[in-house]
N, C-alpha and C positions, 0 to 999 in steps of 0.2 A: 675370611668367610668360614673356614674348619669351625674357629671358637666360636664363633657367635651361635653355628647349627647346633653345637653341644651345648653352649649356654641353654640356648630355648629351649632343645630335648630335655635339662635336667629341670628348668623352669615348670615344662608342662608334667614330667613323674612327680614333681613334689606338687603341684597341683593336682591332680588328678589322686594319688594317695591322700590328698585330705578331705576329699570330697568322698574318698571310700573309709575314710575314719567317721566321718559328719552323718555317714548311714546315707549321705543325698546315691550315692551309687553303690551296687553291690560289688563282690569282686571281680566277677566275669565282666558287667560294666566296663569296671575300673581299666581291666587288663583291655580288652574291648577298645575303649577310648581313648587308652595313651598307645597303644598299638597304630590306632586308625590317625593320631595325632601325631606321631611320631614318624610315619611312613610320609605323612604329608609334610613335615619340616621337610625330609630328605629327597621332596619333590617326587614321591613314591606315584604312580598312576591311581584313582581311586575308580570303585565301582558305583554304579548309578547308584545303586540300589542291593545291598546281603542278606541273605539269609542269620538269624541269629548263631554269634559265638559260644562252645563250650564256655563254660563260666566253671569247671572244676579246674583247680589253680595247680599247677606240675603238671598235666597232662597237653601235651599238643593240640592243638585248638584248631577245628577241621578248617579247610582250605573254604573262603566264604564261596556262595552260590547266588547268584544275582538272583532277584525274589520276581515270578511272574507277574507282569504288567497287564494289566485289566481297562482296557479301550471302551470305554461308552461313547454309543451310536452319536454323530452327530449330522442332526435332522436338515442341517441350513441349506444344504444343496437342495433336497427332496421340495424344501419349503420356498425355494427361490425359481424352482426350474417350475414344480408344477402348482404353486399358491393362483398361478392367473386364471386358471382353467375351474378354480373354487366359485363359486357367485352366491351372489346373495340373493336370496326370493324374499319379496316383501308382497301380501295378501290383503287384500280388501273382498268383505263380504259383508252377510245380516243375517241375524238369527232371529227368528220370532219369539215374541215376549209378550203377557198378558197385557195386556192396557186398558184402564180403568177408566173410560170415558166422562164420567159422572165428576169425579176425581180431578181427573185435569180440566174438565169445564169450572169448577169450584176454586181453583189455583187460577184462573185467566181472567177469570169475573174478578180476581180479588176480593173474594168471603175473607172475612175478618179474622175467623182461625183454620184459614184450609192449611198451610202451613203446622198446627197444634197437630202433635200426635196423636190427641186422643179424638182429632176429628175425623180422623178415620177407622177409628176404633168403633164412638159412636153412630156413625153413617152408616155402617153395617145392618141395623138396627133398623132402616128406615125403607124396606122392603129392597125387591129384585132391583140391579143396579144395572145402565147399559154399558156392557162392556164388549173388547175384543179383542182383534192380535195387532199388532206392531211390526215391522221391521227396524230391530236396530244395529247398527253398520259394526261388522268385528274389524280388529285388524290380525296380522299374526306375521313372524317372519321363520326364516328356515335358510338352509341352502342348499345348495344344490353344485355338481359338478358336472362339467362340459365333457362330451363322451364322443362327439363329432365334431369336425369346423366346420360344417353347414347352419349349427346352434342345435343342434340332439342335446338334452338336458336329463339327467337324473337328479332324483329326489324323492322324499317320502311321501305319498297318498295323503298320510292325515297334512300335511303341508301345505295340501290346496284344496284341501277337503270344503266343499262348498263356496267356492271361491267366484267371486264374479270378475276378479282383476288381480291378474297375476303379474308382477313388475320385477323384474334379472335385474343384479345390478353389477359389470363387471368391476376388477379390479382397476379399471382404465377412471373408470368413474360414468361410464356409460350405462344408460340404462334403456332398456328395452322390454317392451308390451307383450307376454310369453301366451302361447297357445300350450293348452291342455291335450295331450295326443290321446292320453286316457292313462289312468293308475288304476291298481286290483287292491282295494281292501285288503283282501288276503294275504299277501305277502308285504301288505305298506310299502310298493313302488310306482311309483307316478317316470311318467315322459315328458318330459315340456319341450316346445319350439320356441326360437324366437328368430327371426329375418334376420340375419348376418352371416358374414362369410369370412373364411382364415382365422376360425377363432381358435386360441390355444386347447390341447387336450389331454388330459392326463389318460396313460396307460394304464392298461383293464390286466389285471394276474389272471394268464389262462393255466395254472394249472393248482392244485387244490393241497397245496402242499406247506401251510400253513402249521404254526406249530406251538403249543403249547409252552407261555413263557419269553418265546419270541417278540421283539421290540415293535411298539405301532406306533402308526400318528396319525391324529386326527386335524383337518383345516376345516373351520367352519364360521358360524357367527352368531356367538352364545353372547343372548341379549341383544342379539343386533351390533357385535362389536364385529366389523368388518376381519378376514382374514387372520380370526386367530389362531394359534398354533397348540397344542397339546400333545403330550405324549405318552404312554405306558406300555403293559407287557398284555399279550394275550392270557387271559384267565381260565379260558375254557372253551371247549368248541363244540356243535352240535345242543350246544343248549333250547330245551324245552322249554316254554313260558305257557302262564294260566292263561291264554285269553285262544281266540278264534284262529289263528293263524298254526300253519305247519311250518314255517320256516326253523331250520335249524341255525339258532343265532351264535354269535360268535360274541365270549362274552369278556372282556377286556376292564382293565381298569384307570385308563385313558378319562380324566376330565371329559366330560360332555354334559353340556348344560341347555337350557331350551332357548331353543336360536341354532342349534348345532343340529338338530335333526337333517336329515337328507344327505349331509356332508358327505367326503369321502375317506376311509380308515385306510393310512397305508402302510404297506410293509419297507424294510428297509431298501428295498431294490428300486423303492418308490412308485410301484403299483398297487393299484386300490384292489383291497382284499374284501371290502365289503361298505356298506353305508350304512353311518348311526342312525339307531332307529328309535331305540327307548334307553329309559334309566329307570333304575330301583330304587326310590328315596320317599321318603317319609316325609320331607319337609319341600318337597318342588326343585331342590337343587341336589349337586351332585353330591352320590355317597360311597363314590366310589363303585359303585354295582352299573354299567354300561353295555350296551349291546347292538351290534350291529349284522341288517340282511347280509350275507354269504354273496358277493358279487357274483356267483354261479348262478342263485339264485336271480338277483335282478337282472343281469345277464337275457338270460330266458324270457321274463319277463317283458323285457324293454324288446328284444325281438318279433313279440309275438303285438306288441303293440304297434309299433312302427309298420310291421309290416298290414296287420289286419283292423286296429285300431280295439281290437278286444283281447281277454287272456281267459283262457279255457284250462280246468284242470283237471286231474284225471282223478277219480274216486275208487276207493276198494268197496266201502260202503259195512264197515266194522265201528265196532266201541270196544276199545283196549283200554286196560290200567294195566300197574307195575304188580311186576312179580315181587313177592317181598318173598324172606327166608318162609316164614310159613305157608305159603302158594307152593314153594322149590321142593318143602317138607312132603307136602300133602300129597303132589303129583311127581314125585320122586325125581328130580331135578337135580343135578350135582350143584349148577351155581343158579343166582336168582337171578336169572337173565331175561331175557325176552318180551316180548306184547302179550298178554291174555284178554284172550277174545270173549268179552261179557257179550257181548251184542250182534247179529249179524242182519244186514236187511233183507227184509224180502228181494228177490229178483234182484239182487246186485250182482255186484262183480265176485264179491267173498262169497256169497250163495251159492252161484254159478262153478267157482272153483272145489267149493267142496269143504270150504269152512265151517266152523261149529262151534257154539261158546264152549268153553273150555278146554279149545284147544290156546299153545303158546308157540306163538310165529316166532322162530329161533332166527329165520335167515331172511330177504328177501331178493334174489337174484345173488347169490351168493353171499350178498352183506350183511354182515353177522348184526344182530338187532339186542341192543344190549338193555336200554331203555324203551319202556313204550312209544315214550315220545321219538324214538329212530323210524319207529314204522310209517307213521305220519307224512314226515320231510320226508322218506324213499317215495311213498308214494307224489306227494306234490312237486318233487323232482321229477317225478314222469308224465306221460304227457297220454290223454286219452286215447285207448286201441294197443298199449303198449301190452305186448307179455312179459308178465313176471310166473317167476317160479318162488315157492315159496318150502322151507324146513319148517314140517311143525311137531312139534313133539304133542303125541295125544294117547290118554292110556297107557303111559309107563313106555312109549316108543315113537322113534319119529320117522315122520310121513309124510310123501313127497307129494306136492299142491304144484296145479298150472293154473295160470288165467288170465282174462284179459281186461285191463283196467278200463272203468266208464268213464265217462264224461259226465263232471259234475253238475254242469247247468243244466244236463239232464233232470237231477233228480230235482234241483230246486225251482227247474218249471212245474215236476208232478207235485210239487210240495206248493205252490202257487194256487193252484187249481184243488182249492175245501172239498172236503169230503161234505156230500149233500146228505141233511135228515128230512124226511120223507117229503122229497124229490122237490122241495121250495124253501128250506130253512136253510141257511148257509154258515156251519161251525168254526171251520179251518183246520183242522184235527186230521192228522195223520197216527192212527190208534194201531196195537196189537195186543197178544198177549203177553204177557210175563214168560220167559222159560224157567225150566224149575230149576237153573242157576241162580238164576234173578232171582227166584223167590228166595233160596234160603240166603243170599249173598244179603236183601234188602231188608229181609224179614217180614213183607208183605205178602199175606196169603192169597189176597183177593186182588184186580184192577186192573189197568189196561197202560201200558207203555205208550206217552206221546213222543211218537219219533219223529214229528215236525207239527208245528203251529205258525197258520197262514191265517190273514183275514183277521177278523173278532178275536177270534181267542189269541193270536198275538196282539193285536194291540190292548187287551184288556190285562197282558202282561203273563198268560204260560207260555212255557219253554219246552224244548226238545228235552228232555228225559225225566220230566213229572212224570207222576205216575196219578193216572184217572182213578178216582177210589168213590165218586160219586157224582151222580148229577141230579139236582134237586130234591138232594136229601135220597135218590137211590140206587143203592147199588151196584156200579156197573160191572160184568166181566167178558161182554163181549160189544162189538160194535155193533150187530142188530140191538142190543139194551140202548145203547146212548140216542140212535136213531129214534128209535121207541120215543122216548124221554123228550129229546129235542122235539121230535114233529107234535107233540102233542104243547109245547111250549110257546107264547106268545111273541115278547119283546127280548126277555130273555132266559139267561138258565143261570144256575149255583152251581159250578165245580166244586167238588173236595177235591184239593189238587195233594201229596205228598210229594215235600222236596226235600231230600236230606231226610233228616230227622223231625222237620215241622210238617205240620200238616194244617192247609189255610185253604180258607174259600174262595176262589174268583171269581165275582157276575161277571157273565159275558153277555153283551146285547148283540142278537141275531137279527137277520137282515140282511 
């Protein structure tokens, strides 16, 4: 046995030296390999896994260091214990759609070119046609997860958004007829019921400790494919988006595709941290850009449902944008942080406390307000009647604000109820004036802030922050002028409305 250990040792140095002569290894390699080769002839212990060997040749070659192991999360437990509590929502509804009566009588008679393109090209041509609406049936799916075992169901708002039949489908293969308890637009969270009992539940994260980086996973049913699984890292938290809602989204790079809406996002401990709500893509599938409501948030939400069958939220009654370096320059600011208050309503809650465009709300109840969009989500976090205190720096100095937040169906019943022009014509116009931030911020000298459109002039298509620069070819810069204008008006009126940079006319028909 001696000879034969020595034979292979010299077997493997003269091997291993010709592989360092062929350039295939270098010499630390070399030494490296018939070292690690030669310990193992003589039945030497070997380590899992080294750090690399000096490679300078007559120097002692440091003692190896086992190289650290890097363990990725594995999801199967998370996705076996609580994949049953995921369901699938499948939706039947109708939307209304023109329908050309004329049209489809000519297609049932069998007209010889009703089918021809250009017969309804033609037809056009051959006076007023009788037409009208339709309902045609949508489908849509989504999912949702089980929060109670009585059937308490969460899921997204736009998921059953006009929905005349809402259908759970567990993972059992069971399916069941779901009641609507009621969802908020606002933050895209729906409650649904359904009749059963001892049904599996996945665990709610009650604490907000979530973490940039951190591993997730999403179960849902993208395209309709039952129980599927996904996983990525969190990308970001407190995320702002363009549209109506304050939630502050949590924005993850986790697969989520449509089908996957309402799901549940979990963390490694396998509590839901939050439910996918949108994606950012360019072409309708995923692009990596995903985001999901803050379980805190639907949290709230779903209690306030449950318990009352409505959600109420609380309003400051501001229009903030971001502080950029040059706003931090202007109003001498160390960093660009905070909300700047363009806007404040009458008789609101920011009125009331003592707010003023251009001030910049640094804190609100101590929480430091980094993006404009933080102030937003603090406030939709709270809840009408709540006191906040707020830091705002104004004038090279900051200043200490109380007050007590409203209740936003407040404003949007007074915003329901049009402003009347001479006491029988009905606009829908919630008008004021410009402050002289606004003006030099917008560069308009003249016109009137619309801080809400009800009635006619919403549906003829203004919006909350046009700016009224005319009606009927005159003038306006006060709300006695529009009154003026409208009562003397028939069927209807010309807005010159400024949005952005354009500036376009809207008939509005009064009535």
């Amino acid at each position: 046995m001696p000879n034969q250990t020595h034979t292979g040792s010299m077997t493997i140095k003269r091997l291993t030296l010709a592989l360092a002569a062929l350039g295939v290894l270098g010499a630390g390699g070399a030494v490296a390999l018939y070292q690690s080769q030669a310990s193992a002839a003589a039945g030497a212990p070997q380590l899992a896994a080294t750090a690399p060997v000096a490679s300078n040749v007559g120097n002692p070659a440091p003692t190896p260091v086992p190289a650290p192991m890097i363990a990725l999360p594995d999801f199967s437990v998370i996705a076996a214990h609580n994949g049953p509590a995921v369901v699938n929502i499948s939706v039947t509804g109708s939307t209304k759609t023109a329908f050309d009566g004329e049209a489809a009588q000519g297609r049932s008679r069998g007209e010889p070119f009703a089918d021809d393109p250009f017969f309804e090209f033609f037809r056009r041509f051959q006076g007023p046609q009788r037409g009208g609406q339709r309902d045609v049936p949508t489908h849509g799916v989504g999912s949702g997860f089980i929060v109670s075992p009585d059937g308490i169901i969460l899921t997204n708002a736009h998921v059953v958004r006009d929905a005349r039949e809402v259908t759970v489908k567990l993972t059992d293969r069971r399916e069941f007829r779901a009641k609507v308890l009621g969802s908020d637009p606002k933050t895209d969270v729906a409650v649904l019921k359904i009749d059963a009992k001892n049904l599996p539940v996945v665990p709610l994260s009650r604490n907000n400790d979530l973490k940039v980086g951190e591993w997730v996973l999403a179960i849902g049913s993208p395209y309709g494919l039952d129980s599927t699984v996904t996983a990525g890292v969190v990308s970001a938290k407190g995320r702002s988006l363009p549209d109506d809602s304050n939630v502050p989204f949590i924005q993850t790079d986790v697969a989520v595709n449509p089908g996957n809406s309402g799901g549940p996002l979990f963390n490694t401990r396998g509590e839901v941290v939050g439910i996918n709500s949108q994606i950012y893509s360019q072409t309708g599938g995923y692009q990596g850009l995903s985001f999901a409501i803050p379980i805190e948030v639907a949290n709230k939400i779903k209690d306030q449902i449950v318990a009352t069958g409505k959600v109420v939220h609380a309003k400051l009654g501001v229009t903030v944008q971001e502080v950029n370096q040059g706003f931090a320059d202007s109003f001498n600011l160390a960093t660009p942080e905070g909300a700047l208050v363009s806007n404040v309503e009458r008789g609101s809650a920011a009125e009331k406390a003592g707010l003023k465009p251009g001030d910049v709300i640094r804190r609100m109840n101590g929480q430091k307000i980094v993006g404009s969009g933080d102030l937003p989500a603090m406030v939709g976090l709270a809840a009408p009647g709540d006191k906040v205190a707020f830091e705002v720096w104004r004038q090279g100095k900051a200043v200490e604000l109380t007050g007590v937040l409203a209740n936003a169906a407040d404003r949007q019943a007074q915003a329901e109820r049009p402003e009347t022009a001479g006491g029988k014509l009905k606009l829908g116009l919630s008008l004021r004036q410009l402050d002289p931030l606004e003006r030099r911020q917008s560069g308009i000298a003249n016109g009137l802030l619309i801080e809400d459109a009800g009635g006619a002039a919403a549906y003829a298509g203004v919006q909350p922050g046009d700016v009224l620069l005319s009606v009927n070819g005159r003038s306006v810069n006060s709300v006695e002028q529009v009154r003026e204008v409208v009562a003397k008006s028939d069927k209807s009126v010309a807005l010159l409305i400024q949005r952005g940079d354009e500036k376009i006319f809207i008939p509005v028909r009064l009535g």
